[in-house]
GUFI-487098 format. One line per 10 residues: number of its first residue (from 1); their letters; for each residue x, y, z of C-alpha. Coordinates in steps of 0.1 Angstrom, whole numbers, plus 5000, padded with zeros to 4 digits. Layout:
NUM> A> X Y Z ~ ...;
//
This chain:
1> XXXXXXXXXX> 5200 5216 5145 ~ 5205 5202 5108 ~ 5173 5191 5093 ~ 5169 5152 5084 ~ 5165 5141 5048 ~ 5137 5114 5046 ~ 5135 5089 5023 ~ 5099 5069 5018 ~ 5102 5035 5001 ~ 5064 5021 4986;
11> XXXXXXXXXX> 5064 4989 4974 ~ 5029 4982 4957 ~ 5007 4950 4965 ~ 5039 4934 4987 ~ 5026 4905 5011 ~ 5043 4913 5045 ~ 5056 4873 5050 ~ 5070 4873 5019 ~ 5100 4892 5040 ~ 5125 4874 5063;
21> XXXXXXXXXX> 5120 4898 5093 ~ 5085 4886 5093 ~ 5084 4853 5084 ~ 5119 4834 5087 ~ 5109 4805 5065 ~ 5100 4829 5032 ~ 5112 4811 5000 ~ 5115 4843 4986 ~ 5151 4863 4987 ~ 5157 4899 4997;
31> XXXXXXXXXX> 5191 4904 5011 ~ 5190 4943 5007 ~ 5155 4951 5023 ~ 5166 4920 5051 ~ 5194 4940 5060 ~ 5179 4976 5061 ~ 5155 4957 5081 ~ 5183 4946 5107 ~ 5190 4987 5109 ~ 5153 4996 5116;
41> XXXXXXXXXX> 5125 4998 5137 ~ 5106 4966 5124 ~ 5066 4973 5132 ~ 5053 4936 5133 ~ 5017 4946 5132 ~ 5012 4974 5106 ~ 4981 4977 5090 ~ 4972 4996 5057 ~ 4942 5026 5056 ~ 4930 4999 5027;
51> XXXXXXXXXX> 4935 4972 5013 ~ 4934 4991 4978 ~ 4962 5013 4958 ~ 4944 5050 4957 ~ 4926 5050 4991 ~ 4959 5037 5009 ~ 4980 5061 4991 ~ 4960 5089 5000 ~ 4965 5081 5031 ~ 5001 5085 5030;
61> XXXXXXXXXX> 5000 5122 5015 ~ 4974 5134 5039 ~ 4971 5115 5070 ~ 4933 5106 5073 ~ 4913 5080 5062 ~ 4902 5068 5030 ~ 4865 5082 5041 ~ 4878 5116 5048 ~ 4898 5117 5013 ~ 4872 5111 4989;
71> XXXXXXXXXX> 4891 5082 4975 ~ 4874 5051 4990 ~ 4884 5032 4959 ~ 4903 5036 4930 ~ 4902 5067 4911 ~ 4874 5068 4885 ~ 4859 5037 4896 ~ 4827 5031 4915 ~ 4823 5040 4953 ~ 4850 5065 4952;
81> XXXXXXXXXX> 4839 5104 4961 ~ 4871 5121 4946 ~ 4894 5109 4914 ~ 4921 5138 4915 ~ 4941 5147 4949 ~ 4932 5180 4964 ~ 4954 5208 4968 ~ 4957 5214 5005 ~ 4982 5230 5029 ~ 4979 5198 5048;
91> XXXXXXXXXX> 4992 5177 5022 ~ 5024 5158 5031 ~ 5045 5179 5003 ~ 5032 5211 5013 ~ 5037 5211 5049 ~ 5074 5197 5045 ~ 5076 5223 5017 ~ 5065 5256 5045 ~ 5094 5241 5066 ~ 5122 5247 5038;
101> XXXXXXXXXX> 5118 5207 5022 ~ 5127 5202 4991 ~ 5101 5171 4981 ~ 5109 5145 4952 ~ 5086 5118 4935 ~ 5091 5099 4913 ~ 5072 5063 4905 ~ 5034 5053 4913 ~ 5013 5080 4918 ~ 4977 5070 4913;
111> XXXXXXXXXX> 4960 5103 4932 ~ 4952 5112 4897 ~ 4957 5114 4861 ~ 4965 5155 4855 ~ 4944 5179 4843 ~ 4951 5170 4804 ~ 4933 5141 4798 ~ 4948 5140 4767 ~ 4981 5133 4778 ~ 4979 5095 4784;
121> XXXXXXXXXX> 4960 5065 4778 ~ 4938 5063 4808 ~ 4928 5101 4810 ~ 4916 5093 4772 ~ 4898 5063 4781 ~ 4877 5085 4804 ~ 4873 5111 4777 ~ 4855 5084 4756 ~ 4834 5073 4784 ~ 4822 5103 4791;
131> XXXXXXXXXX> 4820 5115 4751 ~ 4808 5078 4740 ~ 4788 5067 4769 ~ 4776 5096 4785 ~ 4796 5088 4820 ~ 4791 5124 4835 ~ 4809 5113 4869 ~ 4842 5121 4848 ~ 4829 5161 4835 ~ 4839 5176 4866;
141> XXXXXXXXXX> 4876 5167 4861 ~ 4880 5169 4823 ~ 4903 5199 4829 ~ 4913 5194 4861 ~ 4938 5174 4875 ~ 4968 5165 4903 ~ 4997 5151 4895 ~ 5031 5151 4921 ~ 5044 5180 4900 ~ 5009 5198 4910;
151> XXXXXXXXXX> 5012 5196 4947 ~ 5049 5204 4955 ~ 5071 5177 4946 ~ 5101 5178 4918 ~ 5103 5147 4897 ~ 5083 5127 4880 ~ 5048 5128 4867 ~ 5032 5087 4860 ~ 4992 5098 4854 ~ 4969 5072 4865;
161> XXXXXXXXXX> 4975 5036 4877 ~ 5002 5028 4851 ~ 4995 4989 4847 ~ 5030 4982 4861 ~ 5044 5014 4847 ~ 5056 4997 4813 ~ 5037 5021 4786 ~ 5046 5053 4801 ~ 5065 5075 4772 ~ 5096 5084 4800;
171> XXXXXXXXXX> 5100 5050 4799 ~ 5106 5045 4761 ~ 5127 5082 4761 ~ 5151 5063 4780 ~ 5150 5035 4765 ~ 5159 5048 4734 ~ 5183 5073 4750 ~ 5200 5043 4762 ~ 5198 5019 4731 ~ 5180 4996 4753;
181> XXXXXXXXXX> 5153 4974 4738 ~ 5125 4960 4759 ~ 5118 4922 4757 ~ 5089 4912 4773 ~ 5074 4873 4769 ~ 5039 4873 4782 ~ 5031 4837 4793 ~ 4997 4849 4811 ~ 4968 4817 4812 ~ 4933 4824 4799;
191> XXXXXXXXXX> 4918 4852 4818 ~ 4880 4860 4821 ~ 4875 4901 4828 ~ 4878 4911 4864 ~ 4907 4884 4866 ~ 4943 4894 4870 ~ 4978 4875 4876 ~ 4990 4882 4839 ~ 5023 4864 4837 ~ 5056 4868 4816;
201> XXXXXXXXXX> 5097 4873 4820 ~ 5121 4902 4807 ~ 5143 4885 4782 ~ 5162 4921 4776 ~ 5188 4934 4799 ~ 5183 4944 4834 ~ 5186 4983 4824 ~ 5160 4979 4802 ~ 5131 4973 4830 ~ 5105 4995 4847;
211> XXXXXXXXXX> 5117 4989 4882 ~ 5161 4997 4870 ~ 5148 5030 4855 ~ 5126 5044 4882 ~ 5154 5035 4908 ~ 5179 5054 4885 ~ 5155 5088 4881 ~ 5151 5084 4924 ~ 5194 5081 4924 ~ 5193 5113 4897;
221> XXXXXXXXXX> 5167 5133 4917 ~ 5183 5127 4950 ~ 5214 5133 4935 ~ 5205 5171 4924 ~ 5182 5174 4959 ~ 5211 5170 4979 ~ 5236 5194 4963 ~ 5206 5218 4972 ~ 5211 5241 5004 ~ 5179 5226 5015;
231> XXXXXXXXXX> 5173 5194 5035 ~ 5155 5165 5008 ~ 5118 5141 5014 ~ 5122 5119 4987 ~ 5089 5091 4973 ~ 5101 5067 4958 ~ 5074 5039 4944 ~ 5071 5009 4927 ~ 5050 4997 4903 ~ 5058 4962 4916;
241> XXXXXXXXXX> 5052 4936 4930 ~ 5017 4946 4916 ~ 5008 4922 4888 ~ 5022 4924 4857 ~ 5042 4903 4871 ~ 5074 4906 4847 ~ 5100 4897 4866 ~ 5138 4899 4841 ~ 5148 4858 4831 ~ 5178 4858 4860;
251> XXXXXXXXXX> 5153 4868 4888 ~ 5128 4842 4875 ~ 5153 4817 4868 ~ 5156 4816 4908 ~ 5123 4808 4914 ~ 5112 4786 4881 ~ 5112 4752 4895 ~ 5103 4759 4928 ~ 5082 4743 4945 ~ 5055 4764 4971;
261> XXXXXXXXXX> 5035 4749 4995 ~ 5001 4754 4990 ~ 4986 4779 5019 ~ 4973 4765 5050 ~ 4935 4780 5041 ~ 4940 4775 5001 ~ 4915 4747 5003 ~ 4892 4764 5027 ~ 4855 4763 5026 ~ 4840 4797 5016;
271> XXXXXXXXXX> 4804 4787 5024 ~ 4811 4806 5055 ~ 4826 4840 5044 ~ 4808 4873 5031 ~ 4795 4868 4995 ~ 4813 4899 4987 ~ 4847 4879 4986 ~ 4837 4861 4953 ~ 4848 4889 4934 ~ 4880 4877 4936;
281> XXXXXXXXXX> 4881 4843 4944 ~ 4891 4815 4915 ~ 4882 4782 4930 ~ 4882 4768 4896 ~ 4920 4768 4900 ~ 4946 4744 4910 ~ 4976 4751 4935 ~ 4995 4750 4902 ~ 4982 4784 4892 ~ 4988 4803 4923;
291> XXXXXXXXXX> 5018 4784 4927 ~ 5035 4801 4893 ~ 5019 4831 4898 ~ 5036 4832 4931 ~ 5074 4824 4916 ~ 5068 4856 4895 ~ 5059 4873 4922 ~ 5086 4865 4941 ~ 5109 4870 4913 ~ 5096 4902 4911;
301> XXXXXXXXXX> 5104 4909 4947 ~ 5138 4898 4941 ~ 5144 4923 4913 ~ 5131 4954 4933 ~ 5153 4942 4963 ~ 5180 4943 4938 ~ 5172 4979 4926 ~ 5169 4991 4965 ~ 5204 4978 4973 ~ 5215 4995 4943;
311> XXXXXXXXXX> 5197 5028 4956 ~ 5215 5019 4994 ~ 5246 5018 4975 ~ 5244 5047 4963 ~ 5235 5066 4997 ~ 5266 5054 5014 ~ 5293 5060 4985 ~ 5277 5098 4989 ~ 5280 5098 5025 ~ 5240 5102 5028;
321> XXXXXXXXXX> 5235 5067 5039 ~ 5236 5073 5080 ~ 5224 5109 5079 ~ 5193 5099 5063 ~ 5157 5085 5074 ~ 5144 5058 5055 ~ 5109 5043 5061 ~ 5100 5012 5039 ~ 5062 5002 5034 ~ 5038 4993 5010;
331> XXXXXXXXXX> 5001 5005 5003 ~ 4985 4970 5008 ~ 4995 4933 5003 ~ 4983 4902 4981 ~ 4960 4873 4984 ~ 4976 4847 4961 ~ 4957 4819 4965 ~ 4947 4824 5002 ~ 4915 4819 5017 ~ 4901 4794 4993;
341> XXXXXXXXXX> 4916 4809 4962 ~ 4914 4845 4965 ~ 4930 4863 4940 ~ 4946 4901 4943 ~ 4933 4922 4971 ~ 4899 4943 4982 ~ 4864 4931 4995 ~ 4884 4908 5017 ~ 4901 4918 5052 ~ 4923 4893 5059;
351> XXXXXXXXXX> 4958 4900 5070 ~ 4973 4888 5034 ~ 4962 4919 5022 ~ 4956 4946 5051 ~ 4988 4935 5072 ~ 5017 4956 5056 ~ 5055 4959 5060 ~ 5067 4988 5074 ~ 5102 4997 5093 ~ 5121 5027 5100;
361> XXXXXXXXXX> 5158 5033 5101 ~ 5163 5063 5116 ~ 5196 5088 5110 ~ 5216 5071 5127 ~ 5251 5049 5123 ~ 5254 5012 5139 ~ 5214 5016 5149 ~ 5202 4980 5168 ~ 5172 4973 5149 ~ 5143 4953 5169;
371> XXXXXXXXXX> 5108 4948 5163 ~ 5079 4962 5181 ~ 5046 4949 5182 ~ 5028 4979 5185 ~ 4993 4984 5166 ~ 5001 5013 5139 ~ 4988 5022 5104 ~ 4993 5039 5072 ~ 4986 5071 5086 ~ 5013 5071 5111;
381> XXXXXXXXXX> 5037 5070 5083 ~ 5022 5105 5077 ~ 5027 5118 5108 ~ 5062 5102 5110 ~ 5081 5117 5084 ~ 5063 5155 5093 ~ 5078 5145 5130 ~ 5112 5135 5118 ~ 5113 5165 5096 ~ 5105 5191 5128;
391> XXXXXXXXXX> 5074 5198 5117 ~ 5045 5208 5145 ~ 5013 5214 5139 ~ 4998 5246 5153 ~ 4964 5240 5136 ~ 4931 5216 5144 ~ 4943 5190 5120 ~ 4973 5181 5140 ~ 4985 5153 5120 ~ 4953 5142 5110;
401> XXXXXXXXXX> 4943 5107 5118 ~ 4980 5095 5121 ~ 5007 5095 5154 ~ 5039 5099 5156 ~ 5058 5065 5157 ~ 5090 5084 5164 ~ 5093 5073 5198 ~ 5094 5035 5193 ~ 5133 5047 5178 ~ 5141 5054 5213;
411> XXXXXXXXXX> 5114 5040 5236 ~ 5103 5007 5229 ~ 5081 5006 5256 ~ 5060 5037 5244 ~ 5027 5039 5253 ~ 5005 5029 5227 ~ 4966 5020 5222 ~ 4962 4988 5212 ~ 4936 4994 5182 ~ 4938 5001 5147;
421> XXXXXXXXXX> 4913 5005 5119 ~ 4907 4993 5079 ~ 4885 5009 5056 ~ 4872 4993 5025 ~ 4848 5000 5000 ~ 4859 4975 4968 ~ 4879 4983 4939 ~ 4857 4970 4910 ~ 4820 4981 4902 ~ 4802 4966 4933;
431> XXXXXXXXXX> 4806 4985 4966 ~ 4808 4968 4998 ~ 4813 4993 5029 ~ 4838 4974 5052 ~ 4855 4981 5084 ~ 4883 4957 5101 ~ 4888 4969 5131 ~ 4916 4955 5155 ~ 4914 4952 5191 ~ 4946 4934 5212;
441> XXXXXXXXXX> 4943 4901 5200 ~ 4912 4903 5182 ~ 4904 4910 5146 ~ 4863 4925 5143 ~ 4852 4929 5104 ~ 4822 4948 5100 ~ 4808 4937 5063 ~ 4782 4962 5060 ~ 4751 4946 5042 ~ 4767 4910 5045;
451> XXXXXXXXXX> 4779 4886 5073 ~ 4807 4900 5101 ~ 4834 4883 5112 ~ 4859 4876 5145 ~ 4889 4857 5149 ~ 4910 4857 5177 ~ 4943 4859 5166 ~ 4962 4843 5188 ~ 4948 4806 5187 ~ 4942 4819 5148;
461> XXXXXXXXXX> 4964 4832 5129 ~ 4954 4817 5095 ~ 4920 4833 5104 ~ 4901 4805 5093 ~ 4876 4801 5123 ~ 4848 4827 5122 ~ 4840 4831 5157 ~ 4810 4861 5147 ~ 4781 4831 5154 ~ 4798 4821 5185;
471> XXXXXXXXXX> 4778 4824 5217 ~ 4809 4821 5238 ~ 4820 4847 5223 ~ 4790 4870 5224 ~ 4800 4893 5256 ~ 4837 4899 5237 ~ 4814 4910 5207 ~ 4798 4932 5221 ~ 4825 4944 5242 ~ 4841 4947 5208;
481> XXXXXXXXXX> 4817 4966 5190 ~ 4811 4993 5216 ~ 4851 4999 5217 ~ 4851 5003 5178 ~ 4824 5028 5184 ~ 4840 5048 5204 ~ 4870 5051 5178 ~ 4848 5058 5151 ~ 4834 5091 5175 ~ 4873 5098 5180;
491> XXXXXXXXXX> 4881 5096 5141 ~ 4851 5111 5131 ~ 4840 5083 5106 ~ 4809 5085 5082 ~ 4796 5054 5093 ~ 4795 5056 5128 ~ 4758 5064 5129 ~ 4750 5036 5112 ~ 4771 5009 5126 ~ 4757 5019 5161;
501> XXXXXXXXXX> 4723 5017 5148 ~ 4729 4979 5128 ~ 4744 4965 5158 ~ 4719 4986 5183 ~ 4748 4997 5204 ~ 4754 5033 5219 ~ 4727 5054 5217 ~ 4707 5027 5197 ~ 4705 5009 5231 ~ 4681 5035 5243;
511> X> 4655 5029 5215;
//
């Protein structure tokens, strides 16, 4: 039987309802992803590894959680164990690579920043920490270093976080290849550091953008992969809709005037919530901030809908279109003003940011899309392209800490456990251990040294009652907590010891 080729669409920091097939009254426009929607298995209740670039996109090239990776939070920052992606025969590229794969990457990498540190602005920025301020967390890696190149894949190597992928020197080769001059007007309010939602527009053309020229090295690659007597994975991520937001003038000219309506919990008190979520809260603001942050956002949106229809076009006028697997995601989503004012994503485990898109449409032609409820997680995504590509494990690993959601293309009854799991340790210099951990219709957030919380989703949604103090609810708590135990034992999770012992459940009960 012919091999598949599998293509893997990341989107970076994408709220879930900012998508028609998940929220029908979205003010922001994606025709291109709506349709390959329409075509796919639509998982309505997806949730990311964590809520944070380089733990969720670990995820994705190994299959286990963040806690088993080594990066908890982003590389080279506090609270994460590892800051370059190891070398393993279980990573994604290398076991699609010992089944004949050719593997192509190109976009957002983040899983490291190469072994010369020389070679770009971040890896030098560590050199002087560790040179200027005696930092001796970054010695170990000064000349050693992952990049997609490293591991297997052909493409592109983007070192580090990128900042939206604008500086990168590929980026300017092409630019000047292409006499193409880049325009940006930054328009982004005072900022105080640890802030984020810097602002502006593209004035230049459309070619000229970070999000047109990583599209056209994923049509080139793909291009020369499938001339290749070997079947093609192809990565393909975007910086966006990750702030910068720089949306081009024509995709912010839609959204300019608009006018948002404000979040149902932007005014919410946050007397009540884990002090851990003022990192990034900015309740000095007005709705007016989040409100324009949001048009760029979902101008932003717009523009890398464009540039996927343009990729989908390209598919189908080479005849790859039906033949091919695609599987759309991203690594974690976006507060925008929820929840009182929180701004980005991390130390928070609300759905804004941990409920992610994800569909699959599968090689198939005329495919009746539908969406299934099902509990499911970055990791599955994992497991699901090794599955689609005929790979079988035949070791312990198995596919790690991910299933195979291959059978909801044909079964959409499958049978499924109804629990899913979200790390988090923060993304900024203070390190919060967090767990969400999701049971049927209830959402359980272990906040480590802080306050927990439990909503019941279904009379809920907003999650803006904290049921955790609750006495009617204490029997379900418990109930709760004893089940999350038990999936910590069958994951194998660091914590699980002391969880059990916080919450004197398990083996604590004995004591």
């Amino acid at each position: 039987m012919k091999k598949k080729n599998i293509i893997f669409i990341c989107t970076d920091q994408h709220r879930k309802d900012s998508l028609k097939i998940y929220n029908k009254d979205t003010l922001c426009k994606t025709p291109n992803i709506d349709t390959l929607a329409s075509e796919s298995v639509v998982f309505n209740n997806a949730y990311t590894t964590c809520p944070v670039c380089t733990p969720a996109r670990s995820s994705m090239q190994t299959g286990l959680f963040p806690s088993k990776t080594g990066f908890e939070s982003n590389t080279f920052q506090s609270g994460s164990r590892c800051h370059e992606l190891q070398d393993t025969d279980y990573l994604l590229s290398r076991r699609l690579n010992s089944i004949g794969y050719n593997c192509g990457f190109t976009g957002k990498w983040h899983l490291g920043i190469g072994a010369d540190k020389t070679a770009s602005e971040e890896g030098l920025s560590l050199l002087n920490a560790l040179n200027n301020r005696y930092d001796m967390t970054i010695a170990p890696y000064v000349n050693y270093g992952t990049l997609p190149t490293d591991v297997g894949y052909i493409g592109d190597d983007f070192p580090g976080h990128g900042n939206g992928g604008w500086a990168y020197p590929q980026f300017h080769e092409y630019l000047k290849q292409n006499n193409l001059e880049l325009n940006i007007v930054n328009t982004t309010p005072p900022k105080r550091p640890g802030d984020h939602s810097t602002l502006g527009e593209v004035l230049s053309p459309i070619e000229s953008t970070i999000e047109y020229y990583v599209t056209q090295r994923a049509i080139d690659l793909i291009d020369d992969l499938s001339k290749q007597d070997k079947p093609f994975f192809f990565n393909l991520n975007y910086w966006g809709p990750h702030e910068p937001f720089f949306p081009p003038k024509e995709y912010l000219d839609m959204y300019r005037d608009l006018d948002i309506p404000e979040w149902e919990s932007f005014k919410e008190d946050s007397s009540t919530m884990p002090r851990c979520y003022e990192l990034i809260r900015r309740p000095e603001l007005p709705w007016d901030f989040f409100q324009d942050t949001l048009r760029h956002y979902y101008a932003c949106i717009s523009h890398i809908d464009n540039q996927i229809g343009r990729l989908i076009t390209y598919l189908k006028d080479k005849g790859l279109y039906d033949d091919t697997v695609i599987i759309f995601s991203a690594d974690h989503g976006d507060n925008q003003g929820c929840h009182g004012g929180l701004e980005n994503k991390s130390y928070s485990m609300y759905d804004d940011t941990t409920n992610i898109p994800l569909f699959i449409k599968p090689a198939k032609n005329d495919y009746e899309g539908y969406i299934q409820p099902a509990l499911v997680g970055t990791c599955d995504i994992y497991a699901t392209i090794l599955s689609q590509a005929g790979f079988i494990p035949n070791d312990k690993l198995g596919y790690g800490d991910g299933r195979d959601l291959s059978g909801f293309i044909e079964n959409k009854n499958q049978d499924w456990a109804d629990e899913i799991v979200t790390e988090g340790m923060g993304a900024f210099d203070i390190v919060v251990t967090q767990r969400m951990y999701r049971k049927g219709k209830y959402k359980y957030v272990f906040n480590g040294a802080d306050k927990d919380q439990l909503f019941d989703l279904e009379k809920d949604p907003k999650e803006m009652n904290n049921l955790i103090d609750n006495p009617e609810y204490a029997e379900k708590l418990l109930e709760i907590k004893n089940s999350f135990a038990d999936y910590m034992e069958k994951h194998n999770d660091l914590i699980r010891h002391s969880f059990c012992k916080i919450n004197r459940i398990k083996e604590w009960k004995l004591n």
